[in-house]
N, C-alpha and C positions, 0 to 999 in steps of 0.2 A: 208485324210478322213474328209469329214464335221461334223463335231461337235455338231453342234445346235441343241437342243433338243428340245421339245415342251415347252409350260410355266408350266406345270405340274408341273417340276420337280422345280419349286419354295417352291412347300411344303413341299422338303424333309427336315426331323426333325425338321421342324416346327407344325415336325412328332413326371313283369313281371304279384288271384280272383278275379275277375271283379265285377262290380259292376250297377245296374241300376241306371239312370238318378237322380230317387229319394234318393233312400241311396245316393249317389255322393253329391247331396243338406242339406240332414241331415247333415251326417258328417262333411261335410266343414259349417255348422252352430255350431254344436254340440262344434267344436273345437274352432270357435274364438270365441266364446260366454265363454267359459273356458280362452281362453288367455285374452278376455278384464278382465275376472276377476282376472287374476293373472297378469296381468301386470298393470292393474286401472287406465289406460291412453288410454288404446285403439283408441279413438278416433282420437288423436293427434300422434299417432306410426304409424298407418295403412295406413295414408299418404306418409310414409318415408320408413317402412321397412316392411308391410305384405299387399303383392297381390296377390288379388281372380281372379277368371278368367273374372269377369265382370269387374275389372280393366286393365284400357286400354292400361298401361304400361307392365301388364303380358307379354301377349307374345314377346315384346321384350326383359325382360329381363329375361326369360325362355331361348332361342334361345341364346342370348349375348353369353352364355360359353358352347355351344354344340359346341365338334371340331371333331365329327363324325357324318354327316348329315345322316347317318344310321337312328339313333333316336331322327331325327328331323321333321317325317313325322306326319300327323294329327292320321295315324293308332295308333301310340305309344302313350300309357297312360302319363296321363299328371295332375300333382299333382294337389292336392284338392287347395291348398295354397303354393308360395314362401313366404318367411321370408329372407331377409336381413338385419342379425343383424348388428347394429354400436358398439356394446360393448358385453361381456363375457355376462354378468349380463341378458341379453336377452335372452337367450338360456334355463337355466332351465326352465322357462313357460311353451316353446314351449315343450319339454321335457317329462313335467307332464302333460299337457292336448293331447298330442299323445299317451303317454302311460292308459290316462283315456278314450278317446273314441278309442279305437283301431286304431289310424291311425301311419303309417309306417312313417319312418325318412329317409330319403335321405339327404347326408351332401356335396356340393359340394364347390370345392373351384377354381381348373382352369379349369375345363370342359373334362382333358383328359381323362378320363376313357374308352379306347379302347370300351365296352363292355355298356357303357351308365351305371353303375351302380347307378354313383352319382346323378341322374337324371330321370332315367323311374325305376317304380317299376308296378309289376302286381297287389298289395292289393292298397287299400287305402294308398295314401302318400301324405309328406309335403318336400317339400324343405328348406334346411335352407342352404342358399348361402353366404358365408363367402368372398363376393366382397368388401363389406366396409370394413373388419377387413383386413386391409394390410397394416399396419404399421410396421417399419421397425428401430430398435436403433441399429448403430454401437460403440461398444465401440474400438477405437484403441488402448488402453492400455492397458484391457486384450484381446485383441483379440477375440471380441466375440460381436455375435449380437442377439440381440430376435425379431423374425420374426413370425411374425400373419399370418394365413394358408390361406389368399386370398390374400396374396402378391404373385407377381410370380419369376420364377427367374429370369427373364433379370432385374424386378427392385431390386430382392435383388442385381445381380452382379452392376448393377448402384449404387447402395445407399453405398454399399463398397467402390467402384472408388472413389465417393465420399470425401472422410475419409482417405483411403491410396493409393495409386499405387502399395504396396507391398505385398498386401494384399488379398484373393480369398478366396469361397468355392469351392469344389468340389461335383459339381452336373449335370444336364443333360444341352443337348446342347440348347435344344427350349425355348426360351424365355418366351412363354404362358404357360406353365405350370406352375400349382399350388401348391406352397411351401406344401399344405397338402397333395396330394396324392401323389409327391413324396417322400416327408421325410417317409412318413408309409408306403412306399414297400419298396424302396433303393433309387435309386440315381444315377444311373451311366454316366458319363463323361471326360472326357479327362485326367481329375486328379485322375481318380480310382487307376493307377498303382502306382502315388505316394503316395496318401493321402485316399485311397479307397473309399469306396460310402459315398454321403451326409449323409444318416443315422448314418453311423458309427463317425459323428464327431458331431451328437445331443448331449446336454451335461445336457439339463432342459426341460421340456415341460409342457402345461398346457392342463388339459383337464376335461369335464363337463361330469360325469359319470351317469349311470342310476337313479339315483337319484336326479341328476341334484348339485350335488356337486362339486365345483370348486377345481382342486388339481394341486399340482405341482409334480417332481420328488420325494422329500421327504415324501407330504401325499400319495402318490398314492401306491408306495412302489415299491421296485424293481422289484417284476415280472410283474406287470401293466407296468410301462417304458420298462423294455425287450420286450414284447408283443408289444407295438404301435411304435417302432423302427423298421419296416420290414415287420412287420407279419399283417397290415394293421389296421388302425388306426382306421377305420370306423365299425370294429367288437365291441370295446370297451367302444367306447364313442364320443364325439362330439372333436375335437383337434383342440384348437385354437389358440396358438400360441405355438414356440418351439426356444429356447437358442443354438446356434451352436458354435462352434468352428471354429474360420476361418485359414486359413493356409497361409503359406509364398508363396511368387514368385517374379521371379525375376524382375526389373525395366525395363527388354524385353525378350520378349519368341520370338521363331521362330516358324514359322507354314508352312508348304507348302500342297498343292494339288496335283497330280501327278498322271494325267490318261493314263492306259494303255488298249488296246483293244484288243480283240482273234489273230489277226496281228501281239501284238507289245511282245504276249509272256505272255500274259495275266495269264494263267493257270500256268506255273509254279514258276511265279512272288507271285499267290495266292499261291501255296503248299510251295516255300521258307519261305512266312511271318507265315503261321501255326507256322512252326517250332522254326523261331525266335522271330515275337513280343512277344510273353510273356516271355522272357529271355533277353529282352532287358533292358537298363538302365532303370531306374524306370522313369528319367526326362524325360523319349524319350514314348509317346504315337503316335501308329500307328494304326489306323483303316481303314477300306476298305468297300467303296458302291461298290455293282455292279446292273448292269441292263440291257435290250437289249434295242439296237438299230436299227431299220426299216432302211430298204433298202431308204426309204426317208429322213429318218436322216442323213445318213451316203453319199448318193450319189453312194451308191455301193452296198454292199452284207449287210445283216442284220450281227449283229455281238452282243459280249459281251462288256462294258466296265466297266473296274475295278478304282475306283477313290480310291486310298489310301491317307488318310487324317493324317495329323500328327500335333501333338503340342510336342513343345521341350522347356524344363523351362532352357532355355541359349538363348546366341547368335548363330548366325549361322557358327561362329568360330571353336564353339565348337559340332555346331552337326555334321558338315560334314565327320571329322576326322571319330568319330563312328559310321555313315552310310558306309562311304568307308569300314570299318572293316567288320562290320557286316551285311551288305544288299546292296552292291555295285550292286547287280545285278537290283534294283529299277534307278539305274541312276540319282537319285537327284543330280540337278545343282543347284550352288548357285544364278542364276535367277530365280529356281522354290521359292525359299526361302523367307519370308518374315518378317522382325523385326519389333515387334510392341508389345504394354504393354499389359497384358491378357485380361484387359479389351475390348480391341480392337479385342483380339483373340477370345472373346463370341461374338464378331458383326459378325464375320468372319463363324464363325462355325454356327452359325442359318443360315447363305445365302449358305452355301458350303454344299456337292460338286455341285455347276451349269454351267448347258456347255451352252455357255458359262459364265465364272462367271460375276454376277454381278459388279454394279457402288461401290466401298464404301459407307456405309450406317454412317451417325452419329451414337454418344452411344445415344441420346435421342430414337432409333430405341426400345432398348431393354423395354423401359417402353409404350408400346402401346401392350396393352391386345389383340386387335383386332386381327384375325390371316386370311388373304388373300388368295386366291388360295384355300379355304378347297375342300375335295374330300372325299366318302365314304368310311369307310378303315373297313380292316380287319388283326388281326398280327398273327402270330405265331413265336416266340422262341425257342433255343435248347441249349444245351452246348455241345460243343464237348471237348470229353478225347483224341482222337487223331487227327490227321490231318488228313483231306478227301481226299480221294487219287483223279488224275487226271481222272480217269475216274468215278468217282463217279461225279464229276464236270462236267466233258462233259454230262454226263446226264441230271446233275441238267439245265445247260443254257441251252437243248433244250426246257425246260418250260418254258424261258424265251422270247420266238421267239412268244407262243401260246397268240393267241389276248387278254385273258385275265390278261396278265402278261406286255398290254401296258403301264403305267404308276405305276408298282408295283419295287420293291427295295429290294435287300438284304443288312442288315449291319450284317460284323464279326466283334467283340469286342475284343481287346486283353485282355488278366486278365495275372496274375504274377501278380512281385512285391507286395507293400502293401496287394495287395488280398489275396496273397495264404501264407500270415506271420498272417492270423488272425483267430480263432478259427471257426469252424465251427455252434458252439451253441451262441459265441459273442452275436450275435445277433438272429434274425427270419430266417434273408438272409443266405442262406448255401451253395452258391454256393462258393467255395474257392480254395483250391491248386490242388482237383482233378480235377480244371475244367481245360483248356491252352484257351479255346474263346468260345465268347456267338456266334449264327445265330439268326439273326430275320429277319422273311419278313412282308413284307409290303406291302398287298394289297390296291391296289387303282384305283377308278373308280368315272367318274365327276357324280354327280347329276343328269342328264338329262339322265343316264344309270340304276337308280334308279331301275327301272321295272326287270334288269336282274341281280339283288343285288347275289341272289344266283347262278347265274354262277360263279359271283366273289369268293364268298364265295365256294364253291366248287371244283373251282380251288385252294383254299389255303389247302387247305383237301388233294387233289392231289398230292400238292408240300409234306405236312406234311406226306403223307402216304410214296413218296419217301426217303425221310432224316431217316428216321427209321434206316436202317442199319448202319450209320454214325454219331451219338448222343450217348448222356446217356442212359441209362438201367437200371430199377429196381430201383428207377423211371429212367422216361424219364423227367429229369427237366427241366422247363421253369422258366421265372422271370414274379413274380408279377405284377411289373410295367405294363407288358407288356399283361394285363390279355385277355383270352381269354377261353368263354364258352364252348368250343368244348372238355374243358377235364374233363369237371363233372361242377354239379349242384346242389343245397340245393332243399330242397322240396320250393315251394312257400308260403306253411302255415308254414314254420318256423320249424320244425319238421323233423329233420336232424339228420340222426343217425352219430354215430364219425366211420363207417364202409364204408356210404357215402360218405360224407364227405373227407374222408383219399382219396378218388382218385383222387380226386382234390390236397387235401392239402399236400402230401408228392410232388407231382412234382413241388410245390411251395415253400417246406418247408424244404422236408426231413425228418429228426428224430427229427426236431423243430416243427413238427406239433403238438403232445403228447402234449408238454408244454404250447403252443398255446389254448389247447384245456381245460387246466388243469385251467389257467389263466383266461381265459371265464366262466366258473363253477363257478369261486371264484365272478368274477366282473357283470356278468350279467347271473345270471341263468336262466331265462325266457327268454333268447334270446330277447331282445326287438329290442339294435343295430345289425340286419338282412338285407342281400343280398344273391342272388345266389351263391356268392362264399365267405361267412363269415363265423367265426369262428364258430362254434357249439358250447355251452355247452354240457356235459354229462352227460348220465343216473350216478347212482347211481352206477350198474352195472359193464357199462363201465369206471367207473372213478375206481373201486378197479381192471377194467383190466388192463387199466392204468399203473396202480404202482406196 
């Protein structure tokens, strides 16, 4: 079977009142005219870090960190004013003269917000793009580094390498993503099973609340840090930089790729690993793409192909033995195998799974923001409580055949280990022991198919209306990260009841939404930090229903 895939698949995991002309002119007057006066330098700032749209640097650095050209078209609204601060101390201004002439807050930091949140709003808004703030301290002694929310992760994984060899977090595989929106949903990557999501290894954060008050763990107080560990950061306040914990590994992990296709056995190769990866050694991380392939790809009949991807924190000494045990039927050969420091293993897992796989990329790869190949996506999410039987799957790959599922992906996520040892209220993130694996897809369509956006999009609605019978229930939960509008929405004026609201936020939350909501009331009860899918304060009402 020919292999070769399009270049598409280069992107894999690399993977809202309107206003007239005139107001749009007030406003964005009204506001810098407040910030030259509370910053008293305006002049000399406006050069470096606030562009209007008659500045001609705007639109390219609007655009810089869009990684869903969804809402990169002229139809999408498009802030009064970007702010790129170089320092904390910048931020309250911007803060106090939004909240004095009514203009909305957009806080972006690496662009991936599936859903455009960090970026198009329908009221009046401002950008504050936290691209300069990505500074990065390793301490090797205590193990621990403080990382500013417009760093991303390939340079936090480089800035570690750095410092030790033995040394890692655990957090997602795409290098352009942005240490803020993934620390405030979760986190997930190769290390979940042993050391669970990045969130869960936060240990300080600093953040600029409605007020425009600078705090740390200490002043903010425990249920403000519970709250922006998970339950999304961008409800609460401005997050600009956060203290982690980094975790051991060893001086070579092994990793291999291993594609099998509807031919090679495909389907029961998936229902074996349901049952085992999440019971597997915690060192031993297995995950699996799959996709179709065009009668063109292939040189023959269209088909499925399933790429299970692994990382193993040993030699390959050591993992062969407990793949022969437990997953002999996958046929890992010690040529599929490959020893290399984890560092190496983040260069590896940004390019993989590619058919065929790429050249070796250097580590300077993971510090380049820029991200290639983009395509219009759309996701959806699930957990599953049991394994999807083989004919639920035969189902699911004839969507995979259907022209708009040319360039789209499904990844199963193993969860066990670390995950299902940790409380469910721990944190915001609640998906834990009763989950055995995440599903997400991933729609994807080139730009110059733009016009047919909602075929895409309708076809993920399709897939999503299928998987119903084989997920969660009561809710149906998905993961934050991976946001997606289609399961509820706030009013646009802000004005979000917690009855609303909850359809949204229990499939993201669970029985952590209450607290979420409780936390919001105390830190911002005028809802100022507002999006589509943020936290609501509550009435009076609702808050004694509440409790």
């Amino acid at each position: 079977m020919n292999t070769t895939t399009t270049s598409s698949f280069t992107f894999l995991l690399l993977v809202l009142f309107s206003f007239s002309p005139a107001a749009y002119g007030d406003g964005r007057h009204l506001f810098l005219d407040c910030l030259s006066q509370k910053l008293h330098n305006y002049s000399s700032i406006s050069k470096n870090i606030i562009f209007t749209r008659t500045n001609p640097s705007y639109t390219s650095i609007l655009q810089f960190s869009i990684r869903n050209p969804r809402f990169a078209t002229e139809s999408n609204p498009k802030p009064l004013v970007i702010i790129t601060p170089e320092h904390e101390s910048q931020i309250p201004p911007v803060i106090y003269c939004a909240k004095q002439y009514g203009v909305e807050i957009r806080v972006r930091s690496g662009g991936h917000d599936l859903e455009g949140l960090s970026y198009v709003s329908q009221n009046q808004f401002v950008i504050i793009d936290l691209i300069n703030m990505s500074e990065i301290n390793v301490d090797v002694e205590e193990k621990t580094a403080w990382v500013q929310s417009g760093a991303t992760l390939g340079t936090l994984y480089y800035r570690i390498a750095e410092k030790s060899s033995t040394l890692a977090y655990p957090a997602g595989l795409c290098p352009t993503v942005g240490i803020g929106g993934q620390f405030s949903g979760g986190g997930e990557g190769t290390l979940l099973r042993k050391y669970c999501l990045a969130v869960n290894n936060v240990i300080d954060a600093r953040i600029i609340d409605v007020n425009g008050k600078i705090m740390d763990q200490k002043s903010m107080g425990e249920d403000m840090f519970w709250a922006i560990r998970g339950g999304g950061g961008a409800s609460f306040g401005v997050i600009v930089s956060w203290k982690v914990q980094l975790v051991d590994v060893p001086e070579k992990v092994t990793v291999f790729t291993v594609n099998r296709a509807l031919e090679q056995n495909a389907t029961q190769l998936i229902q074996r690993w349901q049952e085992m990866a999440p019971k597997l050694d915690r060192d031993l991380f297995i995950g699996i793409f799959f996709f179709g392939l065009t009668a063109a790809q292939t040189g023959a009949n269209p088909t499925i192909l399933a790429s299970f991807f692994s990382l193993f924190l040993g030699d390959v000494n050591r993992l062969l033995p407990i793949l022969e045990e437990r997953f002999p039927e996958l046929g890992v050969r010690r040529e599929d195998c490959s020893e290399m420091s984890w560092i190496e293993s983040t260069v590896y897992f940004a390019t993989a799974p590619i058919i065929p796989p790429p050249a070796p990329l250097p580590l300077e790869f993971l510090l380049n923001r820029n991200q290639p190949g983009l395509r219009l996506l759309k996701m959806k999410s699930d957990y599953a409580v049991k394994p999807i039987s083989a004919e639920a799957l035969e189902g699911l790959y004839t969507q995979f055949y259907e022209p708009e599922a040319a360039e789209s992906f499904e990844l199963m996520l193993p969860y066990g280990g670390r995950m299902a040892e940790i409380s469910e209220s721990a944190i915001p993130f609640p998906h834990r022991s009763a989950y055995m694996f995440k599903v997400a897809l991933t729609v994807a369509w080139k730009e110059s198919l733009a016009h047919d956006s909602e075929k895409y999009i309708s076809w993920s609605r399709r897939y999503h209306s299928y998987m119903t019978p084989y997920v969660s229930k009561n809710p149906r939960a998905t993961y934050y990260n991976n946001r997606d509008l289609d399961i509820g929405v706030n009013n646009v004026d802000g004005n979000t009841s917690y009855a609303q609201a909850s359809a949204w936020g229990v499939k993201y939350f669970g029985d952590n939404f209450d607290r979420l909501v409780r936390v919001k009331s105390m830190v911002d009860p005028t809802n100022f930090f507002k999006n589509e899918q943020s936290i609501p304060p509550c009435s009076k009402k609702e808050d004694r229903e509440l409790r």
